[in-house]
N, C-alpha and C positions, 0 to 999 in steps of 0.2 A: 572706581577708585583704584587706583595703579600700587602695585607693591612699596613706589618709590613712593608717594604718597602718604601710605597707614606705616612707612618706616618712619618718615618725618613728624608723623602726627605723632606718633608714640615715641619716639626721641625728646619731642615737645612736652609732650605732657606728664615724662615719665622725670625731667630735671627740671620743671616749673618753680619750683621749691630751692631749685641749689642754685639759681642763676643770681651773679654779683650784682647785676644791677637792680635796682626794686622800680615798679612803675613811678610815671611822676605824681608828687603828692605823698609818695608813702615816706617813711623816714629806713632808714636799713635795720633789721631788725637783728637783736644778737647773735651770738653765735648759739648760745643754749636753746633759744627758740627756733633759729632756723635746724635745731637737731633733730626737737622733737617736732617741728614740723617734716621732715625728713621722714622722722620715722612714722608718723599719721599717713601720708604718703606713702610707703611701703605696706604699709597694714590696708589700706585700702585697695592696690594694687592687688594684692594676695584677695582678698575678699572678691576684686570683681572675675579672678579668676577661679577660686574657686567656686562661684557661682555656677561660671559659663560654664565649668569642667563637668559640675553634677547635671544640668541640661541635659548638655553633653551622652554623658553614659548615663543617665537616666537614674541616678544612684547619689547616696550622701557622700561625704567626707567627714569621716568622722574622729580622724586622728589631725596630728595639725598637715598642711599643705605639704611643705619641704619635705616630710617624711614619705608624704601619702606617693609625690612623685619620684621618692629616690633611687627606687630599683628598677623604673624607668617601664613597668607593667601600664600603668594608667596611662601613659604618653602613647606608649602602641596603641593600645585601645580608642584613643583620640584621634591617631593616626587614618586605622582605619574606621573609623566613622566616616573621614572626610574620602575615602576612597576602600569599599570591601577589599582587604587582605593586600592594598599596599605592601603591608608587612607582615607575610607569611609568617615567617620567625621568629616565634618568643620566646626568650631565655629563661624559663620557669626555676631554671635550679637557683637557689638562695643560700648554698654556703661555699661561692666564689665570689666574688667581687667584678670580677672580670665581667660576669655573664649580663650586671646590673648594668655596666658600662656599655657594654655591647648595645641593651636595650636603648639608651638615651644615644648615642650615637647613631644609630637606626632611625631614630624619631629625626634627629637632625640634621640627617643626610635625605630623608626623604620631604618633611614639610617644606625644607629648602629647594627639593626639586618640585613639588606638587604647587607651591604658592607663588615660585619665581624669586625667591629671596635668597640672602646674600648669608652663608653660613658665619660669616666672620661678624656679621652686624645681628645674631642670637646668640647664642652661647656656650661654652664649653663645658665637656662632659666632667669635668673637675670641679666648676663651679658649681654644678649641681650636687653630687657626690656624693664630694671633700667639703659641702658646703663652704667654700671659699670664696664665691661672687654670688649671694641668692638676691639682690635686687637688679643686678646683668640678667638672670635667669627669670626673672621674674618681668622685664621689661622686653627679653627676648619669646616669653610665653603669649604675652599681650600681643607681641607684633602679630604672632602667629594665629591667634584671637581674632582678631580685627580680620586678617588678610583673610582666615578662613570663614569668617563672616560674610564676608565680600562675595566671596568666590563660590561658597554651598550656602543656600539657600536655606537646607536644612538645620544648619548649623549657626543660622542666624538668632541667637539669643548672649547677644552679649551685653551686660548694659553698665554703665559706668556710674562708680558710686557716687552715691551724693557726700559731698565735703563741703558742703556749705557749713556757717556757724561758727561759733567762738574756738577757738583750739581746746580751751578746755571741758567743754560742752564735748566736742566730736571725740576727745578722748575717754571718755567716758562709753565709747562703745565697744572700746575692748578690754580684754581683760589684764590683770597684771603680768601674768605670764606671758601673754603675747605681745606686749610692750616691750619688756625685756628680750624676748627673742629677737627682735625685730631693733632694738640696739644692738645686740651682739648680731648679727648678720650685717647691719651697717659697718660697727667695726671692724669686723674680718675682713670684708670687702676693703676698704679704707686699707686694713694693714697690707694685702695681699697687691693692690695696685704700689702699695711704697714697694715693696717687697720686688716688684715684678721693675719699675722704674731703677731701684739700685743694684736690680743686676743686669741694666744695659748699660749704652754709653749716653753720660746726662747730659749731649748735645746733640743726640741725634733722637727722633722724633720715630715713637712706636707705632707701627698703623692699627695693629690690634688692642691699643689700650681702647678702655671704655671710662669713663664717668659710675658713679655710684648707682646708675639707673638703665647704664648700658651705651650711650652716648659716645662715641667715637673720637677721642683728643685726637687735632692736627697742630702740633704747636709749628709754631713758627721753624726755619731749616737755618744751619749758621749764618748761612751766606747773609739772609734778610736781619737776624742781629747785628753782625759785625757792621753793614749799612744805616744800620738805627744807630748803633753806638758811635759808629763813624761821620753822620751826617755832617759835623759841624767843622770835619779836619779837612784841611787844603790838598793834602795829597792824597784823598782816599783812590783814585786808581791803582794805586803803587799798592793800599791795604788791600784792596780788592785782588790784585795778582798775587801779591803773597798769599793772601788766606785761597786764591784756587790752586796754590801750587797743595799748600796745606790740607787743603780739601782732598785730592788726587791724595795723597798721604795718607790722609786719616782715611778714606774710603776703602785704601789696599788693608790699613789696620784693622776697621771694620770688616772688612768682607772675611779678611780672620779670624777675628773677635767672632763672629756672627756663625761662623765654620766650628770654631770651637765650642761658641755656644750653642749652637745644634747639640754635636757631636757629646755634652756633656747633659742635653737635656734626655738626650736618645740614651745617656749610659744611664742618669738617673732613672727615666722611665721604665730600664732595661732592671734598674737595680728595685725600683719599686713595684714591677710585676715581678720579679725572683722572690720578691720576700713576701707579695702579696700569695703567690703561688704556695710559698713555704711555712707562710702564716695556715691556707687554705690545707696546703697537707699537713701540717700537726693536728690543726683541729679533726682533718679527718682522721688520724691514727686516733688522736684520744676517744673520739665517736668510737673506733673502730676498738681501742681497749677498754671503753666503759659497754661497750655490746660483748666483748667479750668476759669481763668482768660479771656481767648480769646471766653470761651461758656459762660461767662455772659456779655462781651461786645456784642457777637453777639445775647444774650437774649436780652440784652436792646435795641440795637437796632430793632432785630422783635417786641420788645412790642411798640416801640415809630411807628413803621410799622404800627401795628396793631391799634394804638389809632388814626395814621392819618386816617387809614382805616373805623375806627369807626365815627370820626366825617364824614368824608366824606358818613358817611349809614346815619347818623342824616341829614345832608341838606339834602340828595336825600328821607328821609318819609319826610321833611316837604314840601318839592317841590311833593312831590308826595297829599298829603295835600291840598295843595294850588291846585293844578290840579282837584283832587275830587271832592272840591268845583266849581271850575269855571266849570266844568264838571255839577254839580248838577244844578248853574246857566244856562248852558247853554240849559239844558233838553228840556225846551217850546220851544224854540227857533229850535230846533233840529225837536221837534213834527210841529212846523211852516215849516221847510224845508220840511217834510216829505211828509205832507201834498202839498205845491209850486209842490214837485218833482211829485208827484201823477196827478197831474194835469196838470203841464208839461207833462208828459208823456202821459196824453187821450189828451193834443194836439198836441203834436207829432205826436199822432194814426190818430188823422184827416186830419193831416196836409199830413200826409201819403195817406189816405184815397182821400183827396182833390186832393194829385201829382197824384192818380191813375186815377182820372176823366179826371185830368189834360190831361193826355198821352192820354188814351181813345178818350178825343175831340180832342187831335191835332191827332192821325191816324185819325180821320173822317173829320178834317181839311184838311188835307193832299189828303185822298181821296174823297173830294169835290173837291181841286184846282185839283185836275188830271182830274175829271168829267170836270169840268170848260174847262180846256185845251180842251179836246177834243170836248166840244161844243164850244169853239171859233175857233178849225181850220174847225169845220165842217161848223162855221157861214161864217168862210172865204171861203171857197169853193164854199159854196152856193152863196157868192157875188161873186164870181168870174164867178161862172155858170150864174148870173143873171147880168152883165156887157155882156159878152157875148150874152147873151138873145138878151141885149138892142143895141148890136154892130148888131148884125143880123137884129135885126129890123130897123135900123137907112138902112142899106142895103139895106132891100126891100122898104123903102120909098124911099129911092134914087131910086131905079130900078123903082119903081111903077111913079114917077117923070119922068124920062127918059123918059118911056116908053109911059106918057101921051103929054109929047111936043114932041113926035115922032107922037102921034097918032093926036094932034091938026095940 
């Protein structure tokens, strides 16, 4: 499938909904119905791309779409999927505006080159933004959907929602909030192409307008009306040379017009990055006086730290003070202990001196009672031999008795 191809397809299917004529058979249906079929058709759009995107990076979305892509982070990261590091450069900083734009500009200068498509036929970096065209950006997203489906293999997970069913049936798949966003995004769009129509010239034919869905108006050029209008007059050569003398006129007008509307879009743009710039630097000064703000709260309080600290060094010298003194007082008293302890201590030595006598007389104590002992069992013994003695003797008087009333 050829670029030219998935741009026609998706130019098709993305204004199936807003085209005047109805198939045959159908009757034309209002304008309130054909709105909110409009807007079921956008809500679905959004849905198949959100889909393909979290495939994609492998990741939910979990704020709404428009927001998730507006600082233009998630689009790089798309980018390169379809080619590692494409796009080196990502503008991470988030309190410029500028850097966000940068990002979506990058996406759509490179997908433009990588897919072979036509920048003018996806989107502009205002649509996205300024949220000012989100079903242009949204039918420029699909293009690039589709073509990079086509083109990476990998990247082939795109799938188209189902819309089949009653209108009110299929509305019931979203929610109230996203119904209303998705009018307000049609309206904006709506106003911004009036908006973008009434400040050209309202017979000459824009090449970059789009349709609510990104669609490309060619209307017709003067030349072919003043022909239609003129068909049925006798002398329309004569209108035909007039209106090219005319034409030659208003072209040199135009080419004026078109000189100065640059020139006033370039001042505009020039005046909306000055103020974006100076919107950018207040906030940084306020940042920069609310960080200051918070380093002399936190000054004040280390200084009210530091004065507690201080009085607290003042009690501890007068306490320290008060201590030297009772210290100075207490000197004699100190040279009295010194003295007590001195002399403690040489009675200690005697006292030690005395335990050593001490021990000394009790071993000689000790080996007295042992002497002792053994001269008392030696006293015993010896009574015991001299009871005997005395038993023996008492024997031979008996005997020596016997013996004389034996001999009487």
């Amino acid at each position: 499938m050829t670029p030219e191809e998935v741009h026609t397809m998706t130019l098709r299917s993305a204004d199936k909904l807003t085209d005047s004529a109805e198939p045959e058979g159908v009757a034309r249906i209002d304008s309130a119905r054909r709105q909110r079929m409009n807007v079921i058709q956008l809500l679905f759009r959004k849905l198949e791309l959100k889909t393909w995107i979290e495939s994609v990076l492998n990741e939910p979305i979990t704020i709404d779409l428009t927001k998730a892509l507006k600082d233009g982070k998630i689009l790089i990261q798309i980018a390169n999927e379809m080619e590692e590091d494409c796009i080196p450069r990502v503008q991470e900083q988030n309190w410029n505006s500028w850097f966000h734009m940068d990002n979506i500009r990058q996406f759509i200068a490179t997908c433009a080159k990588l897919l072979q498509l036509n920048e003018l036929d996806l989107f502009e970096v205002v649509d996205l933004y300024e949220e000012k065209n989100i079903p242009r950006v949204v039918a420029g997203l699909r293009m690039i959907a589709l073509a990079a489906s086509e083109q990476y293999p990998h990247l082939n997970t795109f799938q188209f929602a189902e819309e089949s069913g009653d209108l009110d049936t299929v509305q019931l798949n979203f929610t109230k909030e996203q119904i209303e966003q998705a009018e307000l995004e049609l309206k904006t769009a709506s106003e911004q192409e009036k908006l973008q129509a009434k400040g050209e010239n309202s017979n000459t034919a824009n090449p970059n307008s789009a349709n609510k869905f990104g669609e490309r108006i060619v209307p017709k050029t003067k030349k072919e009306r003043v022909v239609n209008n003129c068909h049925q007059c006798v002398d329309s050569q004569k209108v035909l040379s007039d209106f090219d003398t005319k034409v030659q006129l208003s072209q040199q007008q135009l080419s004026l017009l078109d000189q100065l509307n640059q020139s006033k879009q370039q001042i505009s743009s020039s005046k909306q990055y000055i103020l974006a710039s100076k919107e950018d630097l207040l906030q940084s000064k306020l940042q920069d006086l609310q960080s200051l703000s918070d380093l002399s709260s936190s000054l004040t309080a280390k200084l009210e730290s530091l004065k507690e600290i201080q009085d607290q060094n003042e009690k501890l010298l007068s306490q320290k003070k008060v201590l030297v003194q009772d210290l100075s007082e207490l000197q004699p008293q100190l040279q009295e202990l010194t003295t007590i302890q001195s002399t403690i201590d040489s009675i200690q030595k005697e006292i030690q001196s005395c335990s050593n006598l001490r021990d000394e007389y009790q071993k000689k104590i000790v080996l007295l009672s042992s002497e002792l002992r053994t001269l008392q069992h030696e006293f015993e013994a010896q009574e015991l031999a001299l009871q005997q003695i005395q038993l023996e003797n008492e024997k031979i008087k008996s005997f020596k008795r016997t013996t004389s009333t034996f001999e009487s």
